[in-house]
C-alpha positions as CSV (number, residue, x, y, z in Angstrom):
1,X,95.9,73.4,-104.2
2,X,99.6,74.1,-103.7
3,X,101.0,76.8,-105.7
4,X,104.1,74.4,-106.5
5,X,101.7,71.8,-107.9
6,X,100.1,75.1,-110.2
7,X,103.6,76.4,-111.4
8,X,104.2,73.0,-112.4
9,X,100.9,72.2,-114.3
10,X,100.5,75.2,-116.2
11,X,104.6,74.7,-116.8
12,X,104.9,78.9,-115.6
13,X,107.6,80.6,-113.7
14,X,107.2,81.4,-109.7
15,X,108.4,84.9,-110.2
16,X,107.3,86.1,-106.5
17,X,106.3,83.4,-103.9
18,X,105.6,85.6,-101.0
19,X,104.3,83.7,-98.3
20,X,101.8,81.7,-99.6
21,X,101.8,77.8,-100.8
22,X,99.2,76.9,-101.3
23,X,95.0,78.4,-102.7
24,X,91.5,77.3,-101.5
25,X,89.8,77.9,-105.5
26,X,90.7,80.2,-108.5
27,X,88.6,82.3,-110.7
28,X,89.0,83.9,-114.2
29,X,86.5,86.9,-113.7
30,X,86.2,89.2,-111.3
31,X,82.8,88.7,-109.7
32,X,83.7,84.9,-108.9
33,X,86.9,86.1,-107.0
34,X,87.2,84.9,-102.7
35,X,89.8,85.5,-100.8
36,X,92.6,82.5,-100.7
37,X,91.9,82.3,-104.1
38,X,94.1,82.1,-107.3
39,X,93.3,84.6,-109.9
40,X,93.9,84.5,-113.5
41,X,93.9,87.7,-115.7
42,X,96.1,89.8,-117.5
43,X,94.2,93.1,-117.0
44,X,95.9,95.5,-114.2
45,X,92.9,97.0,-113.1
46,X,91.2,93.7,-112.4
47,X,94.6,92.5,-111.1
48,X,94.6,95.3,-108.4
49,X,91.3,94.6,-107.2
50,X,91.8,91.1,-106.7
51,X,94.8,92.1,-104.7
52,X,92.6,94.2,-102.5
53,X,89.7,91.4,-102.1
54,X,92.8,89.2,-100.6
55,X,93.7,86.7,-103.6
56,X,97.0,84.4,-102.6
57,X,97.7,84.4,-106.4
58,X,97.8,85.8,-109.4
59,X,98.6,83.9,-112.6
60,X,99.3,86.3,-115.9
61,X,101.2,85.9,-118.8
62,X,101.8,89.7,-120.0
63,X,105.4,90.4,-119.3
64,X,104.9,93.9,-118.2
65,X,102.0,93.2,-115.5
66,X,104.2,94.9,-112.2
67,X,103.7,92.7,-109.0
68,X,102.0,95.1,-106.4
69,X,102.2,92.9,-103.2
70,X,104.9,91.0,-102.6
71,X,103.1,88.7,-99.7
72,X,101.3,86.9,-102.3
73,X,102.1,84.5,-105.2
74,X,103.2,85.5,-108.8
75,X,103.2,82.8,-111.6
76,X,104.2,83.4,-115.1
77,X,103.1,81.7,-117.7
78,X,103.2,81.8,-122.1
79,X,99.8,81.6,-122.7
80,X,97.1,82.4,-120.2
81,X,93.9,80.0,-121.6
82,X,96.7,77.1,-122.1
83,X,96.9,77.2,-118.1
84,X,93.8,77.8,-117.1
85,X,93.0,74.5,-119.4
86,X,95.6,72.9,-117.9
87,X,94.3,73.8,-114.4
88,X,90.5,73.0,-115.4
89,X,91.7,69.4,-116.6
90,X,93.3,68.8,-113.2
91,X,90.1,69.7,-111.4
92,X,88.4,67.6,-113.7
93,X,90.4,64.6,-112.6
94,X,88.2,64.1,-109.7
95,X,85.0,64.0,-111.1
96,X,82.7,61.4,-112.3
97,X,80.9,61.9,-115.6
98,X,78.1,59.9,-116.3
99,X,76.4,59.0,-119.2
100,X,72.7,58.0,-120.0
101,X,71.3,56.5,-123.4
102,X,69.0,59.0,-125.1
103,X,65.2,58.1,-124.0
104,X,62.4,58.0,-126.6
């Protein structure tokens, strides 16, 4: 997914692009983080190892997080489970659902 197409559905702020457009997947926790991957958290420490497991993006919404690599994407947002919403219904776009009547 394009990190432009991100900024724009979660309606954040691009506050370093680095040199990255665009992300393979993205992960709220930790343990489900890849590398080319967007990663959503507010907590430093988790923040930091993402960095180190080669995330191309971190999306946050406390004001004070720092960016600590400036090769990778930065988005701002207001409020950090409104996005990843946002960015679960766009995934969601995609996929059928299917229904079955309840057997008895």
């Amino acid at each position: 997914m394009r990190i432009d197409t991100i900024v724009n559905l979660v309606d954040g702020i691009l506050t370093n692009s680095g040199y990255i457009s665009d992300v393979i997947g993205f992960a709220d926790k930790i343990e489900k983080v890849k590398r080319e991957f967007l990663f959503i958290s507010n907590d430093r420490d988790e923040i930091k190892k993402a960095v180190e497991k080669g995330v191309y993006a971190i999306l946050y919404s406390d004001d004070s997080i720092e960016i600590i690599d400036n090769e990778i994407a930065w988005i701002n947002v207001l409020n950090i489970n409104e996005a990843l919403l946002a960015l679960l219904k766009y995934r969601l776009l995609n996929v059928t659902l299917y229904t079955t009547d309840l057997l008895t």
